[in-house]
C-alpha positions in Angstrom: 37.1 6.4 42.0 39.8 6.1 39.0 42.3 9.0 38.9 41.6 11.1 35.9 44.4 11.0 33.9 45.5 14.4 30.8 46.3 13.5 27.5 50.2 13.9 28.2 50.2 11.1 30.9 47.8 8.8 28.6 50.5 9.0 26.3 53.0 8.1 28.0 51.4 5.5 29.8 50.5 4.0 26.8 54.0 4.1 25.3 55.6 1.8 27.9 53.0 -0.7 28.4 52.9 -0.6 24.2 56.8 -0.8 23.5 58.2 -1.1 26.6 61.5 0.7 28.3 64.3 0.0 26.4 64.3 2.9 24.1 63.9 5.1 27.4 66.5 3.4 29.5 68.9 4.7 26.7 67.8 8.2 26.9 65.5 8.5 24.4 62.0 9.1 23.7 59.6 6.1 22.4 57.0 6.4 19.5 53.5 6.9 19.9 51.4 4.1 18.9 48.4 4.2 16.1 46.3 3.0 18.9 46.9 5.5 21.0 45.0 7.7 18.8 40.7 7.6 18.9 39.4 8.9 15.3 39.8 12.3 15.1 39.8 12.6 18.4 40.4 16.2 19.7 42.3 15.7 22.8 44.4 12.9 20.4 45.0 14.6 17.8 48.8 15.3 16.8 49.4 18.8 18.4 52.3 20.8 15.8 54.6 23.5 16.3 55.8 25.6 13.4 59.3 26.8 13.8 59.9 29.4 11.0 56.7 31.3 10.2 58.3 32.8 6.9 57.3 32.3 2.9 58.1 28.6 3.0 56.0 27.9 6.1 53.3 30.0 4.9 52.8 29.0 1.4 53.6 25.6 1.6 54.2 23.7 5.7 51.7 25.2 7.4 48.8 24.3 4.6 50.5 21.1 4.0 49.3 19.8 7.7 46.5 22.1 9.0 44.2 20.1 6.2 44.1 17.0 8.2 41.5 16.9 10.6 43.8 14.3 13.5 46.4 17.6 13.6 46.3 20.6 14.5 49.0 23.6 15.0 48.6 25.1 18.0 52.0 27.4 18.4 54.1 29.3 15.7 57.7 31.2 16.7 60.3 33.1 14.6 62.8 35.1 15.8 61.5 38.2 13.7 58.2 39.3 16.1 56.1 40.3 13.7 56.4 37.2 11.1 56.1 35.3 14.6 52.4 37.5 15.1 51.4 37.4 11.4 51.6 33.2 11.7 49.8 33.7 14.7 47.3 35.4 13.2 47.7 33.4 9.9 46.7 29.9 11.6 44.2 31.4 14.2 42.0 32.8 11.1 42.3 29.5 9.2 41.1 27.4 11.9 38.0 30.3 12.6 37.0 29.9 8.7 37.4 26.0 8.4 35.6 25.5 11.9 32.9 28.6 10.8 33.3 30.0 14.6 36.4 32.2 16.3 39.3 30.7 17.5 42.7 32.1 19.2 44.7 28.6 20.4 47.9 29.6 18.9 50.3 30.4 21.0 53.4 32.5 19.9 57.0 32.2 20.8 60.1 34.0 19.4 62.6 31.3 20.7 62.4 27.6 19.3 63.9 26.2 22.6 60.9 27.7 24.8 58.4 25.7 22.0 60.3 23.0 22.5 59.7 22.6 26.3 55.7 22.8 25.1 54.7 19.4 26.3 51.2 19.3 24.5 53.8 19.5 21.4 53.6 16.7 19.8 55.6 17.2 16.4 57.4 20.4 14.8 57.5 21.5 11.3 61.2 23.3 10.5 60.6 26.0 8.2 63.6 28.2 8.6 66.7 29.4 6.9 69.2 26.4 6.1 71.8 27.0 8.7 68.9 26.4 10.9 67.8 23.4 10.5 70.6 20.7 12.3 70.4 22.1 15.6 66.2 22.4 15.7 66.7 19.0 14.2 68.8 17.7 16.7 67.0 19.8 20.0 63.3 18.6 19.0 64.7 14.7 18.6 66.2 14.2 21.9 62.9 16.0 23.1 60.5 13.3 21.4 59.3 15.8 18.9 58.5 14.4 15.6 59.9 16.4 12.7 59.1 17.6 9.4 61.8 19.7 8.0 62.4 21.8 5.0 65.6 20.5 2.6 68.4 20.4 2.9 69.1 18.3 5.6 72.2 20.4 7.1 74.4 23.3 5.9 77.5 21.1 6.5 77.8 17.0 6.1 79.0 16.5 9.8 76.1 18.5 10.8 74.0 15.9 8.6 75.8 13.3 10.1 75.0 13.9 13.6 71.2 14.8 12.8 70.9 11.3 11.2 72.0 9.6 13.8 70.7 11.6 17.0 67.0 10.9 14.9 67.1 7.4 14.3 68.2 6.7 18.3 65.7 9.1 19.1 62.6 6.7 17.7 60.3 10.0 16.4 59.4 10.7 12.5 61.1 12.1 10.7 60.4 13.5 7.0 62.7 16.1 5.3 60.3 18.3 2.6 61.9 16.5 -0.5 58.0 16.3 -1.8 59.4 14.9 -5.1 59.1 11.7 -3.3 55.2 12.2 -2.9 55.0 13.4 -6.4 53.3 10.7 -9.2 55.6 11.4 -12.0 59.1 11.2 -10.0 58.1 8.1 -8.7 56.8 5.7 -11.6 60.3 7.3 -13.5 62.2 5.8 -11.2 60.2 2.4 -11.0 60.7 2.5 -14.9 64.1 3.2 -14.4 64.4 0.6 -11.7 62.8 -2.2 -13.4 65.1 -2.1 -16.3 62.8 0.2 -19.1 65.5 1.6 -20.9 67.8 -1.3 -20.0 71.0 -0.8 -18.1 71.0 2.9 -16.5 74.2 4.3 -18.0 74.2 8.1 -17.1 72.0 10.4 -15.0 71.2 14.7 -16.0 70.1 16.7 -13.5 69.3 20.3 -14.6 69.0 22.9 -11.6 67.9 26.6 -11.8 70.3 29.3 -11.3 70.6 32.2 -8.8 71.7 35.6 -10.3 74.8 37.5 -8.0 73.9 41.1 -6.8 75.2 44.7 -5.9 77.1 45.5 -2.6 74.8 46.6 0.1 75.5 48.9 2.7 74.9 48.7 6.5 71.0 49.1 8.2 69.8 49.4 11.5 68.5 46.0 12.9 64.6 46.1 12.8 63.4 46.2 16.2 61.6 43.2 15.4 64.2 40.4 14.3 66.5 39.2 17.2 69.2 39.6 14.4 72.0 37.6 16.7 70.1 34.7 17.5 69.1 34.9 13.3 72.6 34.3 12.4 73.2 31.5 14.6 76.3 29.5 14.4 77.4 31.4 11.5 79.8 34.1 11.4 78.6 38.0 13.1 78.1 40.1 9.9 76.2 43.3 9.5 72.5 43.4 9.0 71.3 44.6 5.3 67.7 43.7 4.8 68.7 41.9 1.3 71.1 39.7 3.1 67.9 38.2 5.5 64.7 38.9 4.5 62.1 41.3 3.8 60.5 43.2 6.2 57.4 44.3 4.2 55.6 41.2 2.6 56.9 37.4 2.0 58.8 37.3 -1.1 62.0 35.1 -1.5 64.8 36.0 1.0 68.0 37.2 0.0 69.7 34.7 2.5 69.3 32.0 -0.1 71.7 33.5 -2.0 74.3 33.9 0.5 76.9 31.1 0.9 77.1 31.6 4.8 73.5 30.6 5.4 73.7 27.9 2.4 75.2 26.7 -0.7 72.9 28.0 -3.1 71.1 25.8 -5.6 73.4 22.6 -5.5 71.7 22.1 -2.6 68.4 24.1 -2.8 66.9 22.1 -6.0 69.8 20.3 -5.6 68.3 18.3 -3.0 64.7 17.8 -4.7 66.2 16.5 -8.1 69.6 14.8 -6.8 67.3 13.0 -4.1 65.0 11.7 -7.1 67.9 10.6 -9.2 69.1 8.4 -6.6 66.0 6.8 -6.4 66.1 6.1 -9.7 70.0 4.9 -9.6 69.3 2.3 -6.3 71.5 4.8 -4.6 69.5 6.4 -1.8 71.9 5.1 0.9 75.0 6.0 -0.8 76.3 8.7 -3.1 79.2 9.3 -5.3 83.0 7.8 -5.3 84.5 10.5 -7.6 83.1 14.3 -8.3 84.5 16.9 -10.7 82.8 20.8 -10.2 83.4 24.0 -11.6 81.6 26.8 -11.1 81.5 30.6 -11.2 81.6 32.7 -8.2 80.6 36.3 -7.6 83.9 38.4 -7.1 81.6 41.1 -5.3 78.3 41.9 -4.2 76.1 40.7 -1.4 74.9 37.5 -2.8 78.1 34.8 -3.9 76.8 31.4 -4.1 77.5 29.8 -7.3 76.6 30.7 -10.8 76.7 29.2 -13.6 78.2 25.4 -13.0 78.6 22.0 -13.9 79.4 18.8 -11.8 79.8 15.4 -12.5 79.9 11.9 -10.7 80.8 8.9 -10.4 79.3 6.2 -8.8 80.3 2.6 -7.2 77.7 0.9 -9.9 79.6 2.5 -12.5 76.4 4.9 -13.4 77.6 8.6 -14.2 75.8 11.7 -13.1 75.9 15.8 -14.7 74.6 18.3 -12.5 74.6 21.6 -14.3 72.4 25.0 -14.9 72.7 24.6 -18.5 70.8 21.1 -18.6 66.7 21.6 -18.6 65.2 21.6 -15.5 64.7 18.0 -14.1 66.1 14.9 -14.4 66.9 13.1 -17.8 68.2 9.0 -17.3 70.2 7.9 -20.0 70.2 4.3 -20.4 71.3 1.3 -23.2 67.8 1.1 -24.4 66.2 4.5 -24.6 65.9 7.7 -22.1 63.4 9.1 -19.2 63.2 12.7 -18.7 61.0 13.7 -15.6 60.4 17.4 -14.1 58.0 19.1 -12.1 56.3 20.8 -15.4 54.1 23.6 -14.3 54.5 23.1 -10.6 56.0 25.8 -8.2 56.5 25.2 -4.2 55.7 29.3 -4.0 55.1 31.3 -6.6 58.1 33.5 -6.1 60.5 29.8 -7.1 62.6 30.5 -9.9 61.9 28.1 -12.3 59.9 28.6 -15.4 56.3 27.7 -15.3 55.6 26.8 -18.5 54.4 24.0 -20.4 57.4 21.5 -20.1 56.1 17.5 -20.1 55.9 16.1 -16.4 57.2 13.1 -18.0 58.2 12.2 -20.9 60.9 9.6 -23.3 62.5 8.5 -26.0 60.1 5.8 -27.2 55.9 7.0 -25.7 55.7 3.0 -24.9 58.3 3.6 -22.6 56.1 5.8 -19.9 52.7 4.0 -21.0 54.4 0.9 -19.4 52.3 -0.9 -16.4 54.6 -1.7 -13.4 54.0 -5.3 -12.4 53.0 -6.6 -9.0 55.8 -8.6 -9.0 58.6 -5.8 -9.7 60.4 -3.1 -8.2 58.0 -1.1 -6.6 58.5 2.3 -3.8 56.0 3.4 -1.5 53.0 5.3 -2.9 52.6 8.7 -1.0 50.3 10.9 -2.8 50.8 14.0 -0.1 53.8 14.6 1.5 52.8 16.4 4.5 49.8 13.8 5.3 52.4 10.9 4.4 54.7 12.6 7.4 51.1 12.8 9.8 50.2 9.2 8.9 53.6 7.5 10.0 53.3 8.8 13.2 49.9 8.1 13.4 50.3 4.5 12.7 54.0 4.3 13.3 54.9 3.5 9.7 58.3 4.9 8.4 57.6 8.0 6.2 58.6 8.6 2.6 61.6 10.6 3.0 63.3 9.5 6.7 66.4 10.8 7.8 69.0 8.6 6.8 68.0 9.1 2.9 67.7 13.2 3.3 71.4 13.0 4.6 72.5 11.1 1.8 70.5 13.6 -1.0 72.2 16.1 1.0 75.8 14.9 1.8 76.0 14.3 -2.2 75.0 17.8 -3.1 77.8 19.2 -0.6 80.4 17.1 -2.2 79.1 18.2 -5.3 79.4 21.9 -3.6 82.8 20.8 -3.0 84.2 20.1 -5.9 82.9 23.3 -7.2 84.4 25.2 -4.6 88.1 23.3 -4.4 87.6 23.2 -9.0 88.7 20.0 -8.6 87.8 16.4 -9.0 87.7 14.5 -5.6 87.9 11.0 -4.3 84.8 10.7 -1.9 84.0 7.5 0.5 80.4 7.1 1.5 80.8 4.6 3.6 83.3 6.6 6.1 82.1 10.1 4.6 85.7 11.0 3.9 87.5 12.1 1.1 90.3 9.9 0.4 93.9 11.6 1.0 92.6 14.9 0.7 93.3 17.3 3.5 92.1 20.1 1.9 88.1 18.8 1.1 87.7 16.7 4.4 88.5 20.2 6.2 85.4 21.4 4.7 83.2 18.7 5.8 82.0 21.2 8.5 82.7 25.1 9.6 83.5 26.9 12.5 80.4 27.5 14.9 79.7 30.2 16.7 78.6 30.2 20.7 75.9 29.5 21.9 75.0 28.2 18.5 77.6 25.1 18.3 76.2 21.9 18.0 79.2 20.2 18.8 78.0 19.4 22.7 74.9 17.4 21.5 
């Protein structure tokens, strides 16, 4: 009689007779082939863990992948109990409606690291805070996990750095949520754009929102419920206000966005969406800017003190210009010797708590109508079509395709806003080399290519 083997060891087994051992003799996991999976199978399906169980994951991760029928979540965590319970509760009564009978498979954690060592885990979905998101990057890679993960890519650009390359040794998928990529209008502008519509590109706008400052807030007693320490992470030990973290009552956006210890504000929270499209537009997803100039305004008090009001801009290798600023409409206008593209989201919001103005702005739109009414040829420049960028991530490991937005590209997005970020902060223009990812004899900006971690946080030991 043939041993009956789980799921776990099928895997596996399949894996080295598939790719072989190379991948493991170097310490790393291998990826799982399409075959491996029977249609819809349920003891093959692609078991997720959500990490974060907050608005974002709510709203937008967590329906993003519980659609598809070949995945499933089946464990949520946060380090705030009762968001941790409400996911819990959140999934369990989605999958009792869809499947018309009751289920109770979730299972809920309030440390990442003890999902992490959840072998029926397949894949994770990183929903939390930004100063987050390197070292759950880095922790679920060397585990196998596959990873979707909210933008930006890392707080700091060593951080992004070391996520990058930890990922692509690793083997697993990896999608950051820049969900511009998987969005129609974004990417036929920057096919236009690419295949020479308003002939040579000359100079790139990208229009962000803006974040308003806020009053000084006093000390309050850590909720019972939010393992505040382990919250803050590497960052600095500061006192706990409930604007500075998040709300305890309901979902609405969290004050930590606008707080330059857990982030950079919007140069890197849109920043990311519309600086990432740009470059797709520009040829420049593997690269980023030579020379940046930023100035910005900064709260002088109050809790919240990312930027305000700013304006950046760049120059790159090709000789194509970029302006980032708050002042520019929302979206991303390319300039070029023959005419102009303007592309924006229009009346699409992430979450409805967003700060950007839903009204009735033109998805796409141009200087001549002919110009956005073109047909892209067979023959030219042409990206990968991804309709949904959740079920994009899902089918590249599924049939082991690279997905839309991989890790060396979110890096990239996000290394360009922080330098960008830089600028702003130092009021300065700087030399930048994206080859080395060094400024160029500049003490002063290369010293804030990363911060000072705190223990047990650090991810320097990775």
């Amino acid at each position: 009689m043939k041993k009956k083997i789980n799921r776990r060891e099928f895997l596996n087994s399949s894996l080295k007779a598939t790719v072989g051992t190379s991948l493991v003799l170097a310490g790393f996991p291998t990826i799982v082939p399409s075959s491996v999976f029977g249609k819809n199978a349920p003891s093959n399906r692609i078991n997720i863990g959500a990490i974060g169980a907050g608005r974002i994951s709510r709203t937008h991760d967590l329906p993003g992948v519980w659609k598809y029928d070949f995945a499933q979540v089946i464990a949520v965590c946060d380090v705030d109990t009762k968001r941790a319970d409400d996911g819990k509760v959140l999934i369990n009564d989605y999958y009792t409606k869809k499947n018309n009978k009751p289920f109770d498979g979730v299972k809920v954690y309030y440390d990442y690291k003890e999902l992490l060592q959840n072998k029926d885990i397949d894949a994770v979905i990183i929903s939390t805070p930004d100063h987050w998101h390197a070292l759950i990057a880095i922790e679920a890679a060397l585990l196998g996990k596959h990873i979707y993960m909210q933008k930006p890519a890392s707080l700091t650009i060593l951080e992004g750095r070391k996520v990058s390359d930890i990922v692509q040794k690793s083997g697993i998928k990896f999608q950051i949520g820049s969900q511009q990529r998987s969005s129609e209008q974004f990417r036929y502008a920057a096919e236009l754009v690419r295949n020479g519509r308003i002939g040579q590109l000359k100079t790139v706008y990208v229009g962000l929102p803006g974040d308003p400052s806020g009053e000084e807030e006093v000390e309050m007693p850590i909720p019972k419920n939010l393992n505040y320490d382990m919250w803050l992470g590497s960052t600095p030990n500061v006192f706990y206000t409930e604007k500075r973290i998040h709300p305890q009552v309901g979902y609405d956006r969290p004050g930590w966005l606008r707080c330059e210890q857990f982030g950079a504000g919007m140069i890197t929270g849109w920043g990311s969406h519309h600086i990432d499209s740009a470059h797709w537009g520009m040829g420049m997803e593997l690269s980023g800017p030579i020379e940046v100039w930023g100035s910005a305004s900064f709260p002088t008090k109050g809790l919240w003190n990312v930027h305000g009001i700013f304006k950046t801009e760049a120059l790159y290798q090709n000789g194509i210009k970029m302006v980032v600023s708050n002042e520019i409409p929302n979206g991303i206008k390319y300039e070029g010797t023959e005419g102009w593209i303007f592309v924006t989201r229009g009346n699409y919001q992430a979450t409805s708590s967003d700060p950007v103005s839903a009204n009735a702005v033109k998805a796409l739109d141009a200087s001549d109508p002919k110009i956005i009414k073109s047909v892209i040829g067979k023959k030219e420049f042409r990206f990968t079509i991804s309709k949904d960028h959740h079920g994009n991530w899902l089918e590249s490991i599924k049939h082991n395709k690279k997905p839309i937005a991989p890790v060396e590209e979110a890096h990239r997005s996000c290394s360009t806003c922080l330098v960008h970020h830089i600028a702003m902060k130092l009021n300065r223009k700087v030399y930048w080399n994206p080859e080395k990812e060094q400024f160029t004899n500049d003490e002063e900006a290369n010293k804030m290519l990363s911060r000072t971690q705190r223990e047990p946080y650090a991810i320097a030991n990775k």
